[in-house]
N, C-alpha and C positions, 0 to 999 in steps of 0.2 A: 456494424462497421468494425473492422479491427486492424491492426495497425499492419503493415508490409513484411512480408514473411519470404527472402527470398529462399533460393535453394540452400543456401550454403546454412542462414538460419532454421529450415527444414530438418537438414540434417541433423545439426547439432542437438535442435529437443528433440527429435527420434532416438538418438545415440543417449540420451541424460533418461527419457523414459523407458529406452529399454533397460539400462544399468539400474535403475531404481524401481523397477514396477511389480519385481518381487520384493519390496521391503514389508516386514511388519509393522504392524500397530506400535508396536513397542518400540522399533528403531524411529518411527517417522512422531514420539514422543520423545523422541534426543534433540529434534529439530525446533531450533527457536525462527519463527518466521517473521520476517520485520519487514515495513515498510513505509512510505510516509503519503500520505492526500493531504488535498487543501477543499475545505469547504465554504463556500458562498452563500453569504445572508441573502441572494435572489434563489430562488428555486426554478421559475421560470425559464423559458429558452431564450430572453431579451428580446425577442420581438417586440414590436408595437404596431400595431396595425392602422393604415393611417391612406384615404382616401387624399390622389396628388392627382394634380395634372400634367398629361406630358411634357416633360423636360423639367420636372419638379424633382428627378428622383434622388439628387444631390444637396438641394436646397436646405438650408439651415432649417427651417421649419419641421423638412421633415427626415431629419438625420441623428439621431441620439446619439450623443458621445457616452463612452461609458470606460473607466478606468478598470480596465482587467481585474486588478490583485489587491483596489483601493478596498473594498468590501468583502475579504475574504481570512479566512485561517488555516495554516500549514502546521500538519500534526505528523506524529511520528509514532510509530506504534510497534509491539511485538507479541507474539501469541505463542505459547506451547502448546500439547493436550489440556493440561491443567494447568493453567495460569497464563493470564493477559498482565504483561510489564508495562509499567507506567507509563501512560499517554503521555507525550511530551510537545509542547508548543512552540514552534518556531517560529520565532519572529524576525520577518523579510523572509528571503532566498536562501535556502542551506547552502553553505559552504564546506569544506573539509572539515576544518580547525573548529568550526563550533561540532558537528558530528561527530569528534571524534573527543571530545569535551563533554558537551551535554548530554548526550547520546550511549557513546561507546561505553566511557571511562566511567558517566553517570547512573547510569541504568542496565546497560547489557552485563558488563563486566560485575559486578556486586553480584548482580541475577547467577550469573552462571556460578560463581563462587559457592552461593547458598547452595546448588544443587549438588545431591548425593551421587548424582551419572554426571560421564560428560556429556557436553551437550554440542550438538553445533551451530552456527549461525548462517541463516541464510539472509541475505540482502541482493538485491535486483542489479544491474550495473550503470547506475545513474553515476555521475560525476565523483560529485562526493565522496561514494561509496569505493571508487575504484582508485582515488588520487594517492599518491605514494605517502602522504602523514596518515593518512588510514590504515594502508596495508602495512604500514612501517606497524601502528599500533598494534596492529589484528597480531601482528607476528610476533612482539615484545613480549605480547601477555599469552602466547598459548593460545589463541583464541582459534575452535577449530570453524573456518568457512567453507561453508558447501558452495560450489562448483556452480552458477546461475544459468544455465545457457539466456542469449537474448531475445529482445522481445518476447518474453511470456510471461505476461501477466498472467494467463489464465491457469497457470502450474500453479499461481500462489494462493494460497487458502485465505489469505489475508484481505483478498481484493472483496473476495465476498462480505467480509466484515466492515470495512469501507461502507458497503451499501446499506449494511444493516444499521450502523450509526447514523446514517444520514438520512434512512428512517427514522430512526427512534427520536432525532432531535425535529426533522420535517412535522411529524404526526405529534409533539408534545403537545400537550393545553394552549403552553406561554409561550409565543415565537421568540427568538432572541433577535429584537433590534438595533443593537450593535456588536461590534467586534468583540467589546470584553462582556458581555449576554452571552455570543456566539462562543465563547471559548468555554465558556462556564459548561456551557448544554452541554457541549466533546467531550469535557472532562468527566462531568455526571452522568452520561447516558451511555461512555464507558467504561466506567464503572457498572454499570447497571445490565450488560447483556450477562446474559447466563452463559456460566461457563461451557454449560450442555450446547451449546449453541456453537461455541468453541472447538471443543472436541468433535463436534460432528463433521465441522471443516478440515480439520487435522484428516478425518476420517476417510474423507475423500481424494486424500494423496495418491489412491490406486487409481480409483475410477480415473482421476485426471492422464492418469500415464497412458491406460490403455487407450481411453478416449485418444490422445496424442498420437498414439501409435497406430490404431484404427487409421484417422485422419493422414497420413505419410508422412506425421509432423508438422501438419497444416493446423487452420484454427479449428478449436472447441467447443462446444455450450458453452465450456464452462465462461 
């Protein structure tokens, strides 16, 4: 399944993969990739499987209520070639004003500082991300933003890492049975992917373009 791609959003990642699909290894090591998931202490699809009788199918008996976001953690993440920037926990719904707080001013910015290149920041165009206290920030401080076109997850190297943490904490020994378990695993287990693992993602910034362009701008593997 993948999300609605119409023509107009077709276009725009054709025109973003073709401008980018000759970059090197080296330019696509300038790019800080950021983004944020939330993971759920259920792994499961919530079914429950449950013998009714007709006109049973609404019945309390056999209708699970289940609160979305009660049992879950929202992380915030960045990756270069060489270096994964501190996993950050968000607690509730991001807003501007905390992103641009705990986030931008906390983590991104110091990051880029330290570095000897500039670097640029890529983020997705979620709310947040795009509200004018953010870009009022991004602009104060120099900060250079790459260009997102929309709906493409699958351009970000980042999404793939997502899946890899949420192995690495699914498949532990110790499951985490609450919320502050569950944050603990996020924070230890990324720390704990190899960088190598990293870099590899960074590494497939091409394949994902051409793949794109192959496609007419349509969906990927990836």
């Amino acid at each position: 399944m993948g999300q609605v791609l119409t023509p107009r959003h077709r276009l725009v990642r054709q025109q973003w993969c073709q401008n980018h699909r000759n970059w090197t290894r080296h330019q696509w090591a300038g790019v800080i990739f950021s983004d944020e998931s939330r993971f759920s202490l259920q792994h499961q699809d919530g079914r429950i499987r449950v013998y009714r009788r007709t006109g049973e199918r609404f019945s309390d008996a056999c209708v699970g209520e289940v609160n979305r976001f009660q049992r879950s953690v929202m992380v915030w993440g960045g990756i270069t070639e060489n270096h994964k920037l501190r996993l950050v926990v968000i607690p509730g719904n991001l807003n501007a004003v905390w992103y641009v707080n705990n986030v931008l001013n906390a983590v991104v910015l110091p990051f880029i500082h330290n570095q000897q290149r500039p670097m640029i920041f890529q983020q997705d165009n979620a709310t947040p991300h795009t509200a004018r206290v953010t870009r009022q920030f991004l602009a104060n401080n120099n900060i250079n933003v790459m260009h997102w076109p929309a709906v493409s997850p699958d351009l970000s190297p980042i999404e793939h890492l997502w899946d890899e943490l949420a192995r690495r904490v699914r498949t532990h020994l110790v499951q985490p049975q609450n919320i502050q378990e569950l944050e603990a695993a996020l924070l230890r287990e990324w720390d704990n992917i190899p960088m190598e693992t990293v870099s590899n993602l960074i590494h497939s910034m091409r394949r994902r373009c051409v793949a794109t362009l192959t496609a007419n701008g349509g969906h990927t593997r990836y």
